[in-house]
C-alpha positions as CSV (number, residue, x, y, z in Angstrom):
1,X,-38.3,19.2,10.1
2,X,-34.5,20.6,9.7
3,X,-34.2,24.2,9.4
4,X,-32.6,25.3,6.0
5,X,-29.5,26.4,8.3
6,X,-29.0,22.6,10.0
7,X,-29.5,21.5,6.7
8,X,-26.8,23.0,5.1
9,X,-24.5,22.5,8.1
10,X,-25.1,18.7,7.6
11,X,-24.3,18.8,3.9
12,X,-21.2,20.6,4.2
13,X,-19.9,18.1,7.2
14,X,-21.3,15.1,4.6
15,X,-19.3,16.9,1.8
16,X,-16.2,17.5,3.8
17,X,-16.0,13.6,4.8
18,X,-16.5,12.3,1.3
19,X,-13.8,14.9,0.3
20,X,-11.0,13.9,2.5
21,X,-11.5,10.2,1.8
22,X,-11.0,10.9,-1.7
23,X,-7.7,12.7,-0.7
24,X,-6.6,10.0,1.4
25,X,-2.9,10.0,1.8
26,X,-2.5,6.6,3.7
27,X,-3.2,3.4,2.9
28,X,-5.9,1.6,4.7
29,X,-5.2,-1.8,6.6
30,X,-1.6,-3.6,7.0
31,X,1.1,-4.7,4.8
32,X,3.2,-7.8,6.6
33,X,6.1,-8.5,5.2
34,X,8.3,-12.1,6.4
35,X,11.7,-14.0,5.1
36,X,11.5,-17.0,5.4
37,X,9.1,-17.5,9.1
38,X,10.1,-14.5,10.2
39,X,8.5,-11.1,10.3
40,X,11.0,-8.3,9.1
41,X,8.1,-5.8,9.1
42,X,4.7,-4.6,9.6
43,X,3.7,-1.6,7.9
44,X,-0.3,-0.4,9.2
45,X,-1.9,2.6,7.0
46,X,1.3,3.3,5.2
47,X,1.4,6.5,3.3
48,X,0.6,5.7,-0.5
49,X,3.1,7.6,-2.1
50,X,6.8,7.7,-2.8
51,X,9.0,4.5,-2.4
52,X,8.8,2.0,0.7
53,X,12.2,0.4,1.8
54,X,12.0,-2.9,3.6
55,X,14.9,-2.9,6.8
56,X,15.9,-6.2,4.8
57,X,15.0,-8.5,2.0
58,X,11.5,-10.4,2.2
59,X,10.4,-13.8,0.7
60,X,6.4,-13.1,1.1
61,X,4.2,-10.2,1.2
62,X,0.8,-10.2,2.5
63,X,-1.1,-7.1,1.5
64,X,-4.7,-6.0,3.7
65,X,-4.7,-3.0,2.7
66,X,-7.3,-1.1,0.0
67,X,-4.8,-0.5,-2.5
68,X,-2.9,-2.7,-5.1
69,X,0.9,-2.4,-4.9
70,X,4.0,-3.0,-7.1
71,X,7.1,-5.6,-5.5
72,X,10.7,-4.3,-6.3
73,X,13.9,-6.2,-6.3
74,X,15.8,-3.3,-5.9
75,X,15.8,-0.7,-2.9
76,X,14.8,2.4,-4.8
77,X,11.7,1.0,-6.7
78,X,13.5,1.0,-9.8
79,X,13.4,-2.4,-12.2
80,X,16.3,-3.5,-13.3
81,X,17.6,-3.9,-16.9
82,X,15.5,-6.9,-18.3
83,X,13.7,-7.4,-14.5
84,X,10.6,-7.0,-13.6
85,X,7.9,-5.8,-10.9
86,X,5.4,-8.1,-9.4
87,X,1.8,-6.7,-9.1
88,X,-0.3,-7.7,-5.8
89,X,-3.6,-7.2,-5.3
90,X,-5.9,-5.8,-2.7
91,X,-6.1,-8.5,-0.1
92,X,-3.2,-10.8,-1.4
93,X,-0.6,-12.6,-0.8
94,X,2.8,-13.5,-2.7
95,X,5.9,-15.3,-2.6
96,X,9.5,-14.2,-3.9
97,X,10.6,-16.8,-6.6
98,X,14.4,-17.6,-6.4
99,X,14.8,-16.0,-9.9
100,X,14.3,-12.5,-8.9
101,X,15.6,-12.7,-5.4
102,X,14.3,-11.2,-2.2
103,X,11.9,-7.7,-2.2
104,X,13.3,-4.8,-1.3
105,X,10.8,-2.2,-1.7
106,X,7.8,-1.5,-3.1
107,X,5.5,1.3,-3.9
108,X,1.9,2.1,-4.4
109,X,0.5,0.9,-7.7
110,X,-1.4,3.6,-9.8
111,X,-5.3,3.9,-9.5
């Protein structure tokens, strides 16, 4: 039988872990970003907030990671007058359409 003091020692280290993954500031897994065939970037446990900038435009987006995330047009994550962003899901995949040109960022969509 544990002792009262292991006991506790184990909860708090069970409590820690479950805390931290609940503050997680990265995103878990890879983003893969291509024009065209080409791979312009790979991204692995990218931090989830703020804006990322792609080094150039990108045609598809292949999100692995655990987290949703919002496609911009623009470099800043901003939407342009009468634009739009694209939504993609955990574990998907998505092409640019020639009517809103090539990615350029994207960011972290909320929870």
């Amino acid at each position: 039988m544990l002792s009262s003091r292991s006991l506790a020692a184990l909860i708090g280290i069970t409590l820690s872990g479950i805390a931290l993954t609940a503050c997680q500031d990265q995103a878990s897994g890879q983003i893969i970003a291509r024009n065209d065939a080409r791979i312009v970037e790979t991204l692995s446990n990218p931090p989830i907030h703020g804006c990322h900038r792609f080094p150039a435009g990108v045609t598809h987006i292949n999100n692995q990671t655990q987290s949703s995330l919002l496609l911009y047009a623009t470099p800043d994550c901003t939407v342009p007058r009468g634009g739009q962003s694209d939504y993609l899901d955990i574990g998907a995949s998505d092409y640019a359409v020639r009517t809103t040109g090539l990615w350029q960022s994207f960011s972290f969509a909320p929870d």
